[in-house]
C-alpha positions as CSV (number, residue, x, y, z in Angstrom):
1,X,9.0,26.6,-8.3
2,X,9.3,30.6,-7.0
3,X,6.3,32.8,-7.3
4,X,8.4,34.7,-10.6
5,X,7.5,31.9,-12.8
6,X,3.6,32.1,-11.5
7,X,4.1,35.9,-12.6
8,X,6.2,35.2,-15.4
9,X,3.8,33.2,-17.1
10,X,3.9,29.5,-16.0
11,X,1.1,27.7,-18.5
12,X,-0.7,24.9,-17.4
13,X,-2.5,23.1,-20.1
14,X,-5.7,21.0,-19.2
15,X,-6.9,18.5,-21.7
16,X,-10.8,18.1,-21.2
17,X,-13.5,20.1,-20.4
18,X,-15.5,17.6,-18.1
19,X,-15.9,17.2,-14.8
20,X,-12.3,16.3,-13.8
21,X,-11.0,19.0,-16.3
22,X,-13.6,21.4,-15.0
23,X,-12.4,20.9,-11.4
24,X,-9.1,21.1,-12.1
25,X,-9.7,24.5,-13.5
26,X,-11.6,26.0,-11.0
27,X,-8.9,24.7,-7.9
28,X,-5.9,24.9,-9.7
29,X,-4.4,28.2,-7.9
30,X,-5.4,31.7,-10.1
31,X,-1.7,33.0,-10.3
32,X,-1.3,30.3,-13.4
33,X,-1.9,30.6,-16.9
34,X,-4.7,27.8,-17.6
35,X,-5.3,26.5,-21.2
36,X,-8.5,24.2,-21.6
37,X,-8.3,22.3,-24.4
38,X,-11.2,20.5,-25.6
39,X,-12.7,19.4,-29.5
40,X,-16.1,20.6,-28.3
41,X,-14.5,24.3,-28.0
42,X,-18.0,25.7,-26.6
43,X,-17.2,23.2,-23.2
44,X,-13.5,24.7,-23.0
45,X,-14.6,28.5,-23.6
46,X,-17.1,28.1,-21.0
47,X,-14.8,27.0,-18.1
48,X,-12.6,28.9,-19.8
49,X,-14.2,32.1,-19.3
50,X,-15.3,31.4,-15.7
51,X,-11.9,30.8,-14.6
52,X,-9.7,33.6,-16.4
53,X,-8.0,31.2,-18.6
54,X,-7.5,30.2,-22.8
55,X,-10.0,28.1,-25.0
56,X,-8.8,25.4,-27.6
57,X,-10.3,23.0,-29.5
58,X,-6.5,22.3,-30.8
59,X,-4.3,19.8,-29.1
60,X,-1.2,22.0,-30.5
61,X,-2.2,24.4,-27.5
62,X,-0.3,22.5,-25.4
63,X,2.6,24.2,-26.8
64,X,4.5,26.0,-24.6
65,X,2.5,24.6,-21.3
66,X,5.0,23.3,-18.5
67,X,2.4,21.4,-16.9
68,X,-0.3,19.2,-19.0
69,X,-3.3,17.5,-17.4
70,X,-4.8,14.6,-19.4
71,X,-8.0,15.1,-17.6
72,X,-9.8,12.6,-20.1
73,X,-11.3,9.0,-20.1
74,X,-8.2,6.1,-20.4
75,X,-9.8,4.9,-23.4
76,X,-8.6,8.5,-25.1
77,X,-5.3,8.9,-23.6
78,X,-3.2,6.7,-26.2
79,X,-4.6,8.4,-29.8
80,X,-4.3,11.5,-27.9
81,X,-0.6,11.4,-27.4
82,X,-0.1,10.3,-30.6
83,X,-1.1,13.8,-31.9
84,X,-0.3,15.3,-29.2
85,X,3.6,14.7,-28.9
86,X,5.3,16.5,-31.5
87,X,3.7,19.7,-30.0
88,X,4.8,19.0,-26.2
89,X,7.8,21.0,-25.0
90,X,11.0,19.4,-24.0
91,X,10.8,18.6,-20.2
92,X,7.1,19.1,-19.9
93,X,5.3,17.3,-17.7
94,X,2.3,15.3,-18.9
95,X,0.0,14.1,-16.2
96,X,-1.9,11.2,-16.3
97,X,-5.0,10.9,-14.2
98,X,-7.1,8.4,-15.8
99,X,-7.1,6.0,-13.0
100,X,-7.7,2.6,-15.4
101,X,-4.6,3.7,-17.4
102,X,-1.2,2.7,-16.1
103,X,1.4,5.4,-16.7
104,X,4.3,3.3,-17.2
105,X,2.3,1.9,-20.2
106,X,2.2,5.4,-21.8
107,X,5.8,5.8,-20.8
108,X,6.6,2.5,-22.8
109,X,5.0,3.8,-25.8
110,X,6.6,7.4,-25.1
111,X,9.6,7.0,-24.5
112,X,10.3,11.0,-25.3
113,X,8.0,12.3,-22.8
114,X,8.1,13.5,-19.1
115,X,4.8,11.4,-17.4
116,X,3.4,11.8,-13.7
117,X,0.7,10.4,-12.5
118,X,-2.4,12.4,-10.2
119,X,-5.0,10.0,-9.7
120,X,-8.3,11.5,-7.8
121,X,-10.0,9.8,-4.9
122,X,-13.4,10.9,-5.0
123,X,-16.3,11.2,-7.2
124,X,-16.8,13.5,-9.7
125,X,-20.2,15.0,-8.3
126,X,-19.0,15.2,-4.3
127,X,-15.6,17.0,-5.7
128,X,-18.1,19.5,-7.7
129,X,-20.0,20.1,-4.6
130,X,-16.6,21.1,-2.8
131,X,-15.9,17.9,-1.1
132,X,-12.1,17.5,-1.3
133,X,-10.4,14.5,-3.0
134,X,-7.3,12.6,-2.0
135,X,-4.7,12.6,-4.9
136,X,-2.1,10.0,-5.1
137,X,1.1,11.0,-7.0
138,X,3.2,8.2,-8.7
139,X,6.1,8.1,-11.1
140,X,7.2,11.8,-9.8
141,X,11.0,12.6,-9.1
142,X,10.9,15.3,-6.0
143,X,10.8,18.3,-8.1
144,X,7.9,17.1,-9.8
145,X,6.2,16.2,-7.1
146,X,6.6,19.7,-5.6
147,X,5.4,20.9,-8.9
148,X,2.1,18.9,-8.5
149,X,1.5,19.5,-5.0
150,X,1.7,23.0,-5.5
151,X,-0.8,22.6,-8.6
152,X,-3.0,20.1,-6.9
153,X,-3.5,20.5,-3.1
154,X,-6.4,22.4,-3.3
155,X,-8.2,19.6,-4.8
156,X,-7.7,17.7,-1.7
157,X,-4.4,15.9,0.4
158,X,-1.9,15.3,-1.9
159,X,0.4,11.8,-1.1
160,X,3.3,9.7,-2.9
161,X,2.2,6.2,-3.7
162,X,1.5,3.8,-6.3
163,X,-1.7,4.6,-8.5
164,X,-3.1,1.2,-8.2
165,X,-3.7,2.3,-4.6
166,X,-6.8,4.7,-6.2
167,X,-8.4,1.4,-8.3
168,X,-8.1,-0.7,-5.2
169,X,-9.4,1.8,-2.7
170,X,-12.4,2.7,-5.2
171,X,-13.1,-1.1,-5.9
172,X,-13.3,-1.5,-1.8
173,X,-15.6,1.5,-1.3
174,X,-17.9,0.5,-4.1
175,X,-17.8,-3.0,-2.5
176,X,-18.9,-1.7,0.7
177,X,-21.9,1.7,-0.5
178,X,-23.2,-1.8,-2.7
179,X,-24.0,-3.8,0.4
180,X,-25.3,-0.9,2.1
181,X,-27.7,0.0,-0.7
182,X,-28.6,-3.3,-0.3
183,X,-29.1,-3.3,3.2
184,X,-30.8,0.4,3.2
185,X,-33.2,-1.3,0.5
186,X,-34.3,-3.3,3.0
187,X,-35.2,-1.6,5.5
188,X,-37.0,1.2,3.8
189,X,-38.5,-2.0,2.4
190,X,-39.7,-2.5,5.6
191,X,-41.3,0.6,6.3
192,X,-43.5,0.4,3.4
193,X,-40.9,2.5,0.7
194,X,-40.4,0.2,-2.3
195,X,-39.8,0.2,-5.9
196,X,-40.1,3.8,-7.1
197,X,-40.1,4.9,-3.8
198,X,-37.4,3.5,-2.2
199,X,-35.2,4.7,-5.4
200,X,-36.5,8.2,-4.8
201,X,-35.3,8.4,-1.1
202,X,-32.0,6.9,-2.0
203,X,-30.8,9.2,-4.5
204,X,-32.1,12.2,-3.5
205,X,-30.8,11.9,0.4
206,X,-28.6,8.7,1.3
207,X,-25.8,11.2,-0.4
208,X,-26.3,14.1,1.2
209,X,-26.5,12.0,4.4
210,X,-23.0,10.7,3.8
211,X,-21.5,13.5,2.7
212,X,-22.8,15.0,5.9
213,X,-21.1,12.8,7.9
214,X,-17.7,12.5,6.4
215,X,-18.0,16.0,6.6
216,X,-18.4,16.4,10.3
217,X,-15.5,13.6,11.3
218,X,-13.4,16.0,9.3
219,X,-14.1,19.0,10.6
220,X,-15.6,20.6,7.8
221,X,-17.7,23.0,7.0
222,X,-20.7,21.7,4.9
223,X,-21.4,24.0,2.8
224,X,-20.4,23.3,-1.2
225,X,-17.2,25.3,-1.9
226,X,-17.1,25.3,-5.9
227,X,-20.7,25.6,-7.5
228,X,-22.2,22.2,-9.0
229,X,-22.9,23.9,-12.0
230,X,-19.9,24.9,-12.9
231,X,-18.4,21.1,-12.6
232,X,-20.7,19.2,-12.8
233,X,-22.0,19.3,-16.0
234,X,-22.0,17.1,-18.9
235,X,-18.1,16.0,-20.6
236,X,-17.9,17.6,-23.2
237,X,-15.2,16.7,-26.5
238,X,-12.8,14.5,-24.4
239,X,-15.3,13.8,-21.9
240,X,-13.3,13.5,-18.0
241,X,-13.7,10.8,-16.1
């Protein structure tokens, strides 16, 4: 994809107005056209505005859009693309990031339409405060993937695999921050902060704390790179995961 098509008016539609939509918005490199799409138009407008890009509260903005982000819950996806469809152009790509939605499932029902996956590792909150997220690309023939890359590498590493490797990576690190909430219950148990307390200390600095650190094995700076505020609010319309 050569920088005359940036120039030349390369659309990019994304569908949601939450915190994954909001964060693709902000990252997604300037020199596209961004469309946000979302039924609660006062959401889209807003990120909208901050990023340079078009409102809708109309899924037939997705016209004309080479590139379209289904930055919405998996519950939403099907009934989506059911209106959605007639108004996608031919070789689009439609990109499918809820990560408990399987894309060959949509491509079963879809038969007409182009799908990729991009499934984000990392939470919504870290990603608003600029940590980086690995993405996993699946169902992607090379130029697509080259598409997406180019799209989605400044939300974090971008990698070919298969999507279930986001639901079973998630499900191990929630596995693991569960014990250790156990364990750090414990032991601020121990020195007398319980109950209210204990909940306090835990949400308001076992974060940072982590963030900190993966941080610093990274080499990162730890400053926030994209303002909290401006992804991580509330979803709005077709709320993001």
């Amino acid at each position: 994809m050569g920088g005359n098509k940036v120039a030349g008016g390369y659309k990019v539609a994304i569908v949601g107005a939450g915190a994954m939509g909001s964060l693709l918005a902000f990252r997604i490199p300037g020199g596209y056209r961004k469309v946000i799409i979302s039924r609660e138009r006062g959401g889209a407008a807003q990120v909208a505005d901050e990023v340079g890009g078009l409102a809708s509260d109309q899924i037939s903005a997705v016209r004309g859009c080479q590139v379209i982000f289904l930055a919405v819950p998996g519950a939403a996806v099907l009934p989506l693309l059911r209106e959605m469809t007639p108004h996608v152009a031919e070789n689009a790509l439609v990109v499918n990031m809820a990560p408990d939605l399987f894309t060959g499932d949509l491509a079963a029902e879809h038969a007409a339409v182009r799908f990729a996956a991009a499934k984000v590792l990392g939470h919504a909150d870290e990603l608003a405060a600029g940590a980086r997220g690995l993405v996993v690309l699946d169902h992607v023939d090379e130029e697509a993937e080259d598409r997406l890359r180019q799209l989605l590498e400044p939300v974090g590493p971008v990698m070919r695999g298969s999507e279930t490797l986001v639901q079973e990576a998630g499900a191990a690190i929630m596995d693991v921050m569960t014990e250790a909430r156990r364990n750090l219950l414990d032991r601020l148990s121990v020195l007398g902060l319980d109950g209210p307390l204990a909940q306090v200390v835990l949400a308001g600095a076992a974060p940072g704390v982590l963030r900190s650190m993966a941080q610093l094995e990274a080499g990162t700076p730890a400053e926030g790179a994209i303002d909290r505020s401006k992804t991580g609010a509330a979803p709005e319309g077709w709320a993001s995961h």
